[in-house]
GUNU-675536 format. One record per atom (N, C-alpha, C): atom name; x negated, y negated, z; residue in one letter; residue number from 0. Coordinates in steps of 0.05 Angstrom, whole numbers, plus 32768, in hexadecimal, padded with zeros to 4 digits. Atoms other than C-alpha are relative to their C-alpha. Example, Ala and Ser with C-alpha at 12.3 -4.5 7.8 and 13.67 -1.06 7.14 Angstrom:
+------+------+------+------+------+-----+
! site !    X !    Y !    Z ! code ! pos !
+------+------+------+------+------+-----+
!    N ! 7FEE ! 8018 ! 8000 !    a !   0 !
!   CA ! 7F0A ! 805A ! 809C !    a !   0 !
!    C ! 7FEE ! 7FE8 ! 8000 !    a !   0 !
!    N ! 8010 ! 8018 ! 7FFF !    s !   1 !
!   CA ! 7EEF ! 8015 ! 808F !    s !   1 !
!    C ! 800F ! 7FEA ! 800E !    s !   1 !
+------+------+------+------+------+-----+
This chain:
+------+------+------+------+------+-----+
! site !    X !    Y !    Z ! code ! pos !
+------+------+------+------+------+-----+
!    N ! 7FFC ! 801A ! 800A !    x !   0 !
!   CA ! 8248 ! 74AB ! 89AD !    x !   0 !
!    C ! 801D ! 7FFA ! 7FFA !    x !   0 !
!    N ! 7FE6 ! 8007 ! 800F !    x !   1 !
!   CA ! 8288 ! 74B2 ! 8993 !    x !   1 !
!    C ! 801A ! 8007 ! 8017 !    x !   1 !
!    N ! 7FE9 ! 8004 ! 7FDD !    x !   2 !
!   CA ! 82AE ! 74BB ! 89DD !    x !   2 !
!    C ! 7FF5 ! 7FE4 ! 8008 !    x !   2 !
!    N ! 8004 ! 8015 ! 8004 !    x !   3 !
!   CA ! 828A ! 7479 ! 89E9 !    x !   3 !
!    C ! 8017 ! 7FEF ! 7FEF !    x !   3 !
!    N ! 7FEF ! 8015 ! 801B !    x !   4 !
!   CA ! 82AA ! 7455 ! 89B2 !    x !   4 !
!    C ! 8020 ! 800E ! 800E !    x !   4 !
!    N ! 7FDE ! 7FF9 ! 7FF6 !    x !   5 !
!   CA ! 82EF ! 747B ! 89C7 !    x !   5 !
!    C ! 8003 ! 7FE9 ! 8018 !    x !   5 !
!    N ! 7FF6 ! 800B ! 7FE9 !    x !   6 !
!   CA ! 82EB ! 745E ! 8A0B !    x !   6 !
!    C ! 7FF5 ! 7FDF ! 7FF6 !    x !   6 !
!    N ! 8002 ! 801C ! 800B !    x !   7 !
!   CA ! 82D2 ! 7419 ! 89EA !    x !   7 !
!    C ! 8014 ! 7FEE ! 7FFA !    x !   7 !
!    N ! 7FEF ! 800C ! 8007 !    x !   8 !
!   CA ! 830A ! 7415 ! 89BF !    x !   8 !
!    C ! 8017 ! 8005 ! 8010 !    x !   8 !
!    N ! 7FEF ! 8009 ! 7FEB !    x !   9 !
!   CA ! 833A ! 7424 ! 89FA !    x !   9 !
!    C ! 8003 ! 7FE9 ! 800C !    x !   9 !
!    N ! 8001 ! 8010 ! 7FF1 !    x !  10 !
!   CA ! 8324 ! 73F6 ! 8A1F !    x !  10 !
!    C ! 7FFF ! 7FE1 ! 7FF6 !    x !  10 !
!    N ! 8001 ! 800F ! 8014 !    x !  11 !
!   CA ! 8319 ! 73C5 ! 89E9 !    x !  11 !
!    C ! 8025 ! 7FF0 ! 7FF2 !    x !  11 !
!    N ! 7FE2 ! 7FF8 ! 800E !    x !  12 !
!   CA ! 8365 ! 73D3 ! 89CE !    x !  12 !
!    C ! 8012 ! 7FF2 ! 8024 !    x !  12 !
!    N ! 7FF5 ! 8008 ! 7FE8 !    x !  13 !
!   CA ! 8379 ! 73C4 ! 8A18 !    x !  13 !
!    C ! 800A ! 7FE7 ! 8008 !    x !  13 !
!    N ! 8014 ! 801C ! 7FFF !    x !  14 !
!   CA ! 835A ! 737A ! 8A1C !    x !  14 !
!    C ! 8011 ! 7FF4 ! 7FEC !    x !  14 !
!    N ! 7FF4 ! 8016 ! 8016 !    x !  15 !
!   CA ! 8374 ! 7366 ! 89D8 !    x !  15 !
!    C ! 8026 ! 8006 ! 7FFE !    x !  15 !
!    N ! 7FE9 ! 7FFC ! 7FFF !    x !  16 !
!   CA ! 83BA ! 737A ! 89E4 !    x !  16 !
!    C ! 8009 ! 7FF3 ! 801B !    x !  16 !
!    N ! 8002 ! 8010 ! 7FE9 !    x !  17 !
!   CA ! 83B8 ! 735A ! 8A2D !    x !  17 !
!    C ! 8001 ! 7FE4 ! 7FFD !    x !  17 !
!    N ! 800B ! 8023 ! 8002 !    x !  18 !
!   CA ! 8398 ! 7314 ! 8A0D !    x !  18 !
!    C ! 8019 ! 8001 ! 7FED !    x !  18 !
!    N ! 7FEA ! 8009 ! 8014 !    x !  19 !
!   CA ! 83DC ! 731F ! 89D6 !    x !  19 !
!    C ! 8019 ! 7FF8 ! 8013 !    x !  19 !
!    N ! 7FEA ! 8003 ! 7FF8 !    x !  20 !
!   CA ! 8408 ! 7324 ! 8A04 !    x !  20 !
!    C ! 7FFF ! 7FE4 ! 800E !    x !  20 !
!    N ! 8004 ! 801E ! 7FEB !    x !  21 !
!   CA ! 83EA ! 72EB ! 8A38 !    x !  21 !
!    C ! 800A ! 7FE7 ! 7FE4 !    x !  21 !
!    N ! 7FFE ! 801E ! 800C !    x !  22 !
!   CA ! 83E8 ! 72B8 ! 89F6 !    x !  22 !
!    C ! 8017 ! 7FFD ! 7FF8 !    x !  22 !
!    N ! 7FE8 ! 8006 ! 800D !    x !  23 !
!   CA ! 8430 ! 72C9 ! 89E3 !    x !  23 !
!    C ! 8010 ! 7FE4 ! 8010 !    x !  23 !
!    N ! 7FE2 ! 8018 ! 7FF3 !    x !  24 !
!   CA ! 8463 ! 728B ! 89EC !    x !  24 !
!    C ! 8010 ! 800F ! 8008 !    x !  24 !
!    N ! 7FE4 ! 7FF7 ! 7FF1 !    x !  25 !
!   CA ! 848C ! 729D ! 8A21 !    x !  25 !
!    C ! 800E ! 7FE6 ! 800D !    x !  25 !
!    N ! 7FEF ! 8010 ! 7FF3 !    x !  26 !
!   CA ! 84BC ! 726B ! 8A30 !    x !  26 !
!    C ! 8014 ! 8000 ! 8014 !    x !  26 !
!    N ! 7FF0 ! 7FF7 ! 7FE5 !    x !  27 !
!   CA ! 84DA ! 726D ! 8A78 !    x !  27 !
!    C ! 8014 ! 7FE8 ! 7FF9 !    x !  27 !
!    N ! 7FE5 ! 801E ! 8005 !    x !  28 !
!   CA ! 8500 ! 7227 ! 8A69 !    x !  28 !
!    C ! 7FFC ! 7FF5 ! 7FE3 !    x !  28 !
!    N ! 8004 ! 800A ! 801B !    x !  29 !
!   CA ! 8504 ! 720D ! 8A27 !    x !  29 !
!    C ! 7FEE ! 7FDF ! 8003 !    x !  29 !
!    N ! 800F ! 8025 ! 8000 !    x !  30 !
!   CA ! 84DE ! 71C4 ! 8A19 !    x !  30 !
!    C ! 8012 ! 7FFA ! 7FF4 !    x !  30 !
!    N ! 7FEC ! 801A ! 7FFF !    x !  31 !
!   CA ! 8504 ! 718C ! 8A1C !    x !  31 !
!    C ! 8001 ! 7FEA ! 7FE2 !    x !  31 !
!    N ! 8006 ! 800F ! 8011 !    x !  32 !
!   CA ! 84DE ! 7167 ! 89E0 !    x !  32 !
!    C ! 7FF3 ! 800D ! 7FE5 !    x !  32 !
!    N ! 800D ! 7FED ! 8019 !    x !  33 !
!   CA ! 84C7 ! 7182 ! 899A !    x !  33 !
!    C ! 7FDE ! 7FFD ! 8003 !    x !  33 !
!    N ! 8019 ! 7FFA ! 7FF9 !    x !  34 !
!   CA ! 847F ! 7169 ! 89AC !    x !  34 !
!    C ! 7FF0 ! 8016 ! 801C !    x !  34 !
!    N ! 8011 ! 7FE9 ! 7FE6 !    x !  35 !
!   CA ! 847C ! 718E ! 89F1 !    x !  35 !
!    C ! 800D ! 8021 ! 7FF0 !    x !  35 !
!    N ! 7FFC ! 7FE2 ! 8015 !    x !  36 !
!   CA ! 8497 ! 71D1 ! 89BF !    x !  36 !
!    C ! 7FF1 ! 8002 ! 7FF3 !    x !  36 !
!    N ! 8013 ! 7FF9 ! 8013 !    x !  37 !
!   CA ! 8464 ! 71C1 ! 8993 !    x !  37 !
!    C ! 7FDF ! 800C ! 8005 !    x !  37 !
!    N ! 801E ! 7FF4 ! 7FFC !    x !  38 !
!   CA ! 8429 ! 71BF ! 89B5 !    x !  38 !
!    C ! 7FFC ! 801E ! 801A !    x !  38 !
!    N ! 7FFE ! 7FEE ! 7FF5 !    x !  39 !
!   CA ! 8440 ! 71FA ! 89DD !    x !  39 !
!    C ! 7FEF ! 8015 ! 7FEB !    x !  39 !
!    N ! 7FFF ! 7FEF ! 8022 !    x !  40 !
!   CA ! 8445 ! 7220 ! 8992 !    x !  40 !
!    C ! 7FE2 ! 8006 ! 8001 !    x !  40 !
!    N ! 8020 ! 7FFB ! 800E !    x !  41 !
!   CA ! 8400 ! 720A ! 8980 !    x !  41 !
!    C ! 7FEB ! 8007 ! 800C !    x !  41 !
!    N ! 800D ! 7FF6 ! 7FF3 !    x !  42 !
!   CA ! 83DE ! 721E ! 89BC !    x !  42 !
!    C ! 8001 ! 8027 ! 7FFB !    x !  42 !
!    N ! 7FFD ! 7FDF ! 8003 !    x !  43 !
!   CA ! 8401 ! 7263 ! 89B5 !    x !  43 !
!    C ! 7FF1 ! 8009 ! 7FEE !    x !  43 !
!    N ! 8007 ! 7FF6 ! 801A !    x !  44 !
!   CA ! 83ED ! 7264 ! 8971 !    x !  44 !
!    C ! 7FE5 ! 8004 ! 7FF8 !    x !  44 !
!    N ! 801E ! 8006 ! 7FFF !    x !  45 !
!   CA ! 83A0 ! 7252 ! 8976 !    x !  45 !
!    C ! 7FFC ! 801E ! 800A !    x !  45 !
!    N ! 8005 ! 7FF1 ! 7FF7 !    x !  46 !
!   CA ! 83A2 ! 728C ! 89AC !    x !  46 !
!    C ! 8004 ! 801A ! 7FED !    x !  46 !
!    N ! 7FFB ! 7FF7 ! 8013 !    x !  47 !
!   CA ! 83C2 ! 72B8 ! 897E !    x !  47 !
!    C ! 7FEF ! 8005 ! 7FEE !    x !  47 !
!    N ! 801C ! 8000 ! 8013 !    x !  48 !
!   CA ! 8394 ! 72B0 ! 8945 !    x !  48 !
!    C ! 7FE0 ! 8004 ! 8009 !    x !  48 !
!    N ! 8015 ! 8000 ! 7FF0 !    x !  49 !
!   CA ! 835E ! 72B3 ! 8975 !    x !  49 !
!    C ! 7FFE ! 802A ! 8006 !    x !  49 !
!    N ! 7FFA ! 7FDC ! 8003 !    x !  50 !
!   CA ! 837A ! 7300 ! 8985 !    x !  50 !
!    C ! 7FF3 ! 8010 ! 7FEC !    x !  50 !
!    N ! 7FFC ! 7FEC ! 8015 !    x !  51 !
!   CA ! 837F ! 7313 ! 893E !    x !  51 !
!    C ! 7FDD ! 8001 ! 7FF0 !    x !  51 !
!    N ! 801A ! 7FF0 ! 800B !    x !  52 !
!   CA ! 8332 ! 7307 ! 892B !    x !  52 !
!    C ! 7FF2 ! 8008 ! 8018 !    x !  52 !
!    N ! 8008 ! 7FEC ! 7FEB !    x !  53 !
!   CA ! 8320 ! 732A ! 896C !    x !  53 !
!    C ! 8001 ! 801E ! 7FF7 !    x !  53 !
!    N ! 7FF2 ! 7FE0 ! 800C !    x !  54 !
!   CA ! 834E ! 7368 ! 894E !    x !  54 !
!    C ! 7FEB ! 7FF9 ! 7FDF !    x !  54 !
!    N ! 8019 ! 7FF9 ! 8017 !    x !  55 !
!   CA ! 8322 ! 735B ! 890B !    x !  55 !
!    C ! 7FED ! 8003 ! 8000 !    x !  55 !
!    N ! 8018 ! 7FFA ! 7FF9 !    x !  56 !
!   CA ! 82E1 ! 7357 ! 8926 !    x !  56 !
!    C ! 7FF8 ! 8020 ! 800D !    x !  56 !
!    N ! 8005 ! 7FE5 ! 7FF9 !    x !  57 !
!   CA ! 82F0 ! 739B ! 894A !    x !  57 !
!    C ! 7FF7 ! 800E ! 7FE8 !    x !  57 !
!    N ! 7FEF ! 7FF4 ! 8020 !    x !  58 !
!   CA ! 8308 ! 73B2 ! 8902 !    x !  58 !
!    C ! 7FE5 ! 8001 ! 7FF8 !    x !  58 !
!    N ! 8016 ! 8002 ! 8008 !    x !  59 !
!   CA ! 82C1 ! 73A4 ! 88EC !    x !  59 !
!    C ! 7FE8 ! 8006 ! 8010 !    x !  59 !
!    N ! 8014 ! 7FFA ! 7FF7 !    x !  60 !
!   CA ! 829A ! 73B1 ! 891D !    x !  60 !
!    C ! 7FFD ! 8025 ! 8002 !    x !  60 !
!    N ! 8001 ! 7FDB ! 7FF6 !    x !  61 !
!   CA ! 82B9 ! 7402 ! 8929 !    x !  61 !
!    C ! 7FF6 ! 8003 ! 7FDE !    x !  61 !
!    N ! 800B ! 8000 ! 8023 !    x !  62 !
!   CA ! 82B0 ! 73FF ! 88D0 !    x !  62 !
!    C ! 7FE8 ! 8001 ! 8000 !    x !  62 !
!    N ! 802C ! 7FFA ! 7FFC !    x !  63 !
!   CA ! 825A ! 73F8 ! 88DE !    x !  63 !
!    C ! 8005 ! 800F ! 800E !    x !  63 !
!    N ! 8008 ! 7FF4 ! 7FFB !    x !  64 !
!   CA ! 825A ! 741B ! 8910 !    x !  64 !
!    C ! 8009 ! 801D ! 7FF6 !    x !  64 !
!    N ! 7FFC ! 7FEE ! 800B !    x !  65 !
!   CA ! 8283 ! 7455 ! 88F1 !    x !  65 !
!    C ! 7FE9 ! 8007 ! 7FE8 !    x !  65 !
!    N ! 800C ! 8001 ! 801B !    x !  66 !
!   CA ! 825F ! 744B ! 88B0 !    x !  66 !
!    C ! 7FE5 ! 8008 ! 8009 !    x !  66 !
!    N ! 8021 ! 7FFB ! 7FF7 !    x !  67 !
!   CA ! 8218 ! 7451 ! 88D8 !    x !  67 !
!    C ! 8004 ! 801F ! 8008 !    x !  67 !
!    N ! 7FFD ! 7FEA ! 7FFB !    x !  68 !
!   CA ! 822C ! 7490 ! 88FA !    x !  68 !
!    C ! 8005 ! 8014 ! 7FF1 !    x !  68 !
!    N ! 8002 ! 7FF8 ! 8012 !    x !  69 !
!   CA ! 823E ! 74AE ! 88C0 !    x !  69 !
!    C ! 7FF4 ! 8005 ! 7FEA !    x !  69 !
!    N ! 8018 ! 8002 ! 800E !    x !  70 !
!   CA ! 8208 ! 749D ! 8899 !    x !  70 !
!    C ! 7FE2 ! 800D ! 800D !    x !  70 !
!    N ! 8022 ! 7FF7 ! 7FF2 !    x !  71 !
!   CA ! 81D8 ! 74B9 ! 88CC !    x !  71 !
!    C ! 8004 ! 801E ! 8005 !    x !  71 !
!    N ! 7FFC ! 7FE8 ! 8005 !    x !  72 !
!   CA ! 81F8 ! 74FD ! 88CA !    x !  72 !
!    C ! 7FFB ! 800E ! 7FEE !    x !  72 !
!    N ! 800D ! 7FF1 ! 8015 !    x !  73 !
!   CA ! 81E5 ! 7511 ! 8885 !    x !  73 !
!    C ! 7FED ! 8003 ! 8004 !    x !  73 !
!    N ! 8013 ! 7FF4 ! 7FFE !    x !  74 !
!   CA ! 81BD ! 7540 ! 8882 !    x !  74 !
!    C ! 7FE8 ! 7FFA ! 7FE4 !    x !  74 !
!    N ! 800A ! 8001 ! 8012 !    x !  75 !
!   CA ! 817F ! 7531 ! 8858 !    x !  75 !
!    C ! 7FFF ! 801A ! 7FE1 !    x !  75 !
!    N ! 8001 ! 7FEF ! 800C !    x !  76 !
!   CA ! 8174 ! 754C ! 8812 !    x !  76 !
!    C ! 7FF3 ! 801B ! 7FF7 !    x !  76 !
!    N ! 801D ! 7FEE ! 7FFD !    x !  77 !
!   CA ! 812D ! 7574 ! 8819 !    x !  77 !
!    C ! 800A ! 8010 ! 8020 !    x !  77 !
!    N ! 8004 ! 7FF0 ! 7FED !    x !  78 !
!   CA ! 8143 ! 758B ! 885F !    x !  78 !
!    C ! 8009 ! 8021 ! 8001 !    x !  78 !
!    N ! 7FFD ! 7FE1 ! 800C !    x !  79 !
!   CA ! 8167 ! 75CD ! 8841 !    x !  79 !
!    C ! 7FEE ! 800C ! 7FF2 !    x !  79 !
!    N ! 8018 ! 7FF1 ! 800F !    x !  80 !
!   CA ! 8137 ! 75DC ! 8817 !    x !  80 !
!    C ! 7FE7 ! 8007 ! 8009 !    x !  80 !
!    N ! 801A ! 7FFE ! 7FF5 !    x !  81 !
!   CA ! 80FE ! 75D7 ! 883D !    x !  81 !
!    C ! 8006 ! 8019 ! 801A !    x !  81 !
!    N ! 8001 ! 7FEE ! 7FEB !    x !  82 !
!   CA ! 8119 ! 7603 ! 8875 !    x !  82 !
!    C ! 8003 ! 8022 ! 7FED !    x !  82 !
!    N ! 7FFF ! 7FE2 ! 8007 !    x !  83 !
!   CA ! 812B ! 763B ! 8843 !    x !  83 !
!    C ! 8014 ! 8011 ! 8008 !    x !  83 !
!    N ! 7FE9 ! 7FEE ! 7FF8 !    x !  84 !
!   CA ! 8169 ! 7657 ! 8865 !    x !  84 !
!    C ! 8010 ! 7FEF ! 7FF1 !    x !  84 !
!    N ! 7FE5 ! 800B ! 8013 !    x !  85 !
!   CA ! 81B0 ! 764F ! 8848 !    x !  85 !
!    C ! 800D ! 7FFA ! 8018 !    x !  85 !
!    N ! 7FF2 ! 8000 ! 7FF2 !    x !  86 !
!   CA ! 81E5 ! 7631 ! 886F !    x !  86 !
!    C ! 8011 ! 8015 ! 800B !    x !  86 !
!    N ! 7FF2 ! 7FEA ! 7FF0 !    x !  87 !
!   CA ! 820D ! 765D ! 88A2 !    x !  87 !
!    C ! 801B ! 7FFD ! 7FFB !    x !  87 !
!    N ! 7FE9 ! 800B ! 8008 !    x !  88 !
!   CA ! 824D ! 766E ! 8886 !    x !  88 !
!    C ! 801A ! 7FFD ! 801D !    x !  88 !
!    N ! 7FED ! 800B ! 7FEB !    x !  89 !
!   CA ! 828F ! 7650 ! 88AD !    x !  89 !
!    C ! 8007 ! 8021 ! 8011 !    x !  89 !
!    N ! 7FF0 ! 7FEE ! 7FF2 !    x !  90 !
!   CA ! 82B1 ! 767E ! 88E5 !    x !  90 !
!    C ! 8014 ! 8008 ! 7FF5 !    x !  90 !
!    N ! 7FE8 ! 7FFE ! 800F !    x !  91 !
!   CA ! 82E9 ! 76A4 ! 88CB !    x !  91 !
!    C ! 801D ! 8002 ! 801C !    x !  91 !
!    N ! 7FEC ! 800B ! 7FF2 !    x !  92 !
!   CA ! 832E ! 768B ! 88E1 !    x !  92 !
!    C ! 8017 ! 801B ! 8009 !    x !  92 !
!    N ! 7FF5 ! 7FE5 ! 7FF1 !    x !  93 !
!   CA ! 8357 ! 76BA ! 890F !    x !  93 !
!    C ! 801F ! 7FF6 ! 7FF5 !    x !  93 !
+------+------+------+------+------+-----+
């Protein structure tokens, strides 16, 4: 699961760095008038903001699912006891 999610968030991280760059204002000639500058701006800027809760929604979405995966790893509290063995101690380090 968790090579999944690696190649997710590659590919994920790819996309939203691609759509940052496409919405940046790049100006090959400058505009001539403060309204054709402006609504250049505020197109950029929509796109832009558009980016940044893309990059937060990731932010929250890897946060559950971390938080789930994590949570499904503990081991219950009866399951040691009921089996009656002790844990196996660590390998010793060379």
């Amino acid at each position: 699961m968790t090579k999944v999610l690696a190649v997710l968030r590659t590919v994920y991280l790819i996309f939203i760095v691609g759509y940052t760059v496409w919405a940046m204002p790049v100006f090959v000639k400058m505009p001539n008038t403060f309204d054709e500058l402006y609504s250049r701006c505020s197109v950029s800027t929509s796109r832009i903001e558009g980016a940044a809760w893309l990059a937060i929604a990731w932010i929250a979405f890897e946060t559950v699912v971390g938080w789930l995966l994590a949570r499904g790893k503990r081991s219950r509290p009866g399951e040691v006891a009921a089996s009656g063995a002790a844990p196996a101690p660590p390998a010793p380090r060379a």
